[in-house]
C-alpha positions in Angstrom: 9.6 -11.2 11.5 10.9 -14.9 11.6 8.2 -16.5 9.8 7.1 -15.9 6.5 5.2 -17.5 3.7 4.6 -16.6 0.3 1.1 -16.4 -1.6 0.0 -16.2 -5.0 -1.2 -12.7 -6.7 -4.9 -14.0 -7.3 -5.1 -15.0 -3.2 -3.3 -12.3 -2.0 -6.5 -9.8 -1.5 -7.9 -12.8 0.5 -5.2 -12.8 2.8 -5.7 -8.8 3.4 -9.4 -8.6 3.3 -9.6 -11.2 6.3 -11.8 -13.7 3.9 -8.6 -16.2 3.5 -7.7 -17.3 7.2 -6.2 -20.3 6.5 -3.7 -22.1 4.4 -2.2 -25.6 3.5 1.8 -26.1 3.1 3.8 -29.0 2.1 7.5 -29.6 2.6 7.7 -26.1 3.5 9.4 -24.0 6.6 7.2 -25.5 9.8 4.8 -22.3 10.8 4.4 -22.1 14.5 2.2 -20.1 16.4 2.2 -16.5 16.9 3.1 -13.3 14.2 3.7 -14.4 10.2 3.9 -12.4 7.3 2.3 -13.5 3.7 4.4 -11.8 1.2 2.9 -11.6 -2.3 4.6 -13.8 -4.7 4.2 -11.3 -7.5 4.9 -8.1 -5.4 7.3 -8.6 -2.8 6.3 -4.9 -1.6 3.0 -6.2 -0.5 2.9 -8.2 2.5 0.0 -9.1 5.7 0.4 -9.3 8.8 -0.9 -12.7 10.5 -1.4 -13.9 13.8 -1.3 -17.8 13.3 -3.6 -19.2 16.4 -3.8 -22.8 15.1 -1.0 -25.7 13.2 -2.3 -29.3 12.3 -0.4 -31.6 10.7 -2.8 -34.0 8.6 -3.2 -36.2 5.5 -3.9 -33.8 2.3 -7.1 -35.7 2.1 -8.4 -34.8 5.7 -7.9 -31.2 4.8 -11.1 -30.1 3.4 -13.1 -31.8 6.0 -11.2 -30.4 8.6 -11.6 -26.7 7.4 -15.3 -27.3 6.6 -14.4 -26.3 3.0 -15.2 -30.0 1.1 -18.6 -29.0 -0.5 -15.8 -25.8 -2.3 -12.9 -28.1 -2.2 -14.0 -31.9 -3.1 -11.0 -34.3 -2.8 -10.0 -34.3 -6.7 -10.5 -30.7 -6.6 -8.3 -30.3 -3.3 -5.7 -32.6 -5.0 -6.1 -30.4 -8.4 -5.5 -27.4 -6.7 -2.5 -28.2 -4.7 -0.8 -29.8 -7.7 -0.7 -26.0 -9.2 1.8 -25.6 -6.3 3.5 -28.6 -5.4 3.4 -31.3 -8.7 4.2 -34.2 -6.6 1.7 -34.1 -3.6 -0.6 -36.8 -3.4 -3.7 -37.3 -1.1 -1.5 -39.2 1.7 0.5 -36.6 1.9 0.9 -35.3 5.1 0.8 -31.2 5.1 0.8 -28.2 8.0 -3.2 -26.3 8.2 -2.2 -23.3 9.1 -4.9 -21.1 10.7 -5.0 -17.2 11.3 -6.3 -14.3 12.2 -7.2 -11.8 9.6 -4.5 -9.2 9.2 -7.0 -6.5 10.8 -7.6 -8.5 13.8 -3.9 -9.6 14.5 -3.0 -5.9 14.5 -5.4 -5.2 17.1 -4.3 -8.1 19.3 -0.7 -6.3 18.8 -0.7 -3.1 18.0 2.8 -3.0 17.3 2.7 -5.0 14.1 4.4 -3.1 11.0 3.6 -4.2 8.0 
């Protein structure tokens, strides 16, 4: 699989349960549409299976409001949260929304997926 990203322990479950169907990168590998594979950042033997259906390029502050998340994610919150990953990000920032599929439901749209 060409495209892969990797996710933190405490998210990973997220990923695989189908609750986490989005994510928001900066100055990383561009995503494009189609099969990806979250790889857990603590345990590289665990990896999801992901159809990406959606990419949007947009400020960090526009994120929240786009993913309908601000009343879970206010913008200090949002900029608290990313700084755990990337230190120098500020609001203006412009990052990739990647959206997916849950890991159950890419596999049915293509049943040859291995994980």
């Amino acid at each position: 699989m060409e495209q892969e990203l990797h996710v933190v322990a405490r998210l990973f479950p997220s990923v695989v349960s189908g609750a986490k169907r989005s994510t928001i990168r900066w100055r990383e590998a561009d995503i494009r549409l189609g099969l990806m594979r979250y790889v857990c950042l603590d345990d590289p033997d665990q990896t999801a299976v992901v159809r990406v259906v959606r990419v949007t390029s947009m400020p960090l502050a526009d994120a929240a409001e786009y993913l309908g998340t601000e009343t879970e994610w206010p913008t200090q919150a949002m900029l608290d949260g990313m700084r755990e990953h990337y230190p120098d990000i500020e609001l203006h920032d412009i990052v990739q929304v990647i959206e997916h599929l849950s890991p159950q439901e890419s596999k049915m749209q293509s049943p040859d997926i291995v994980d």
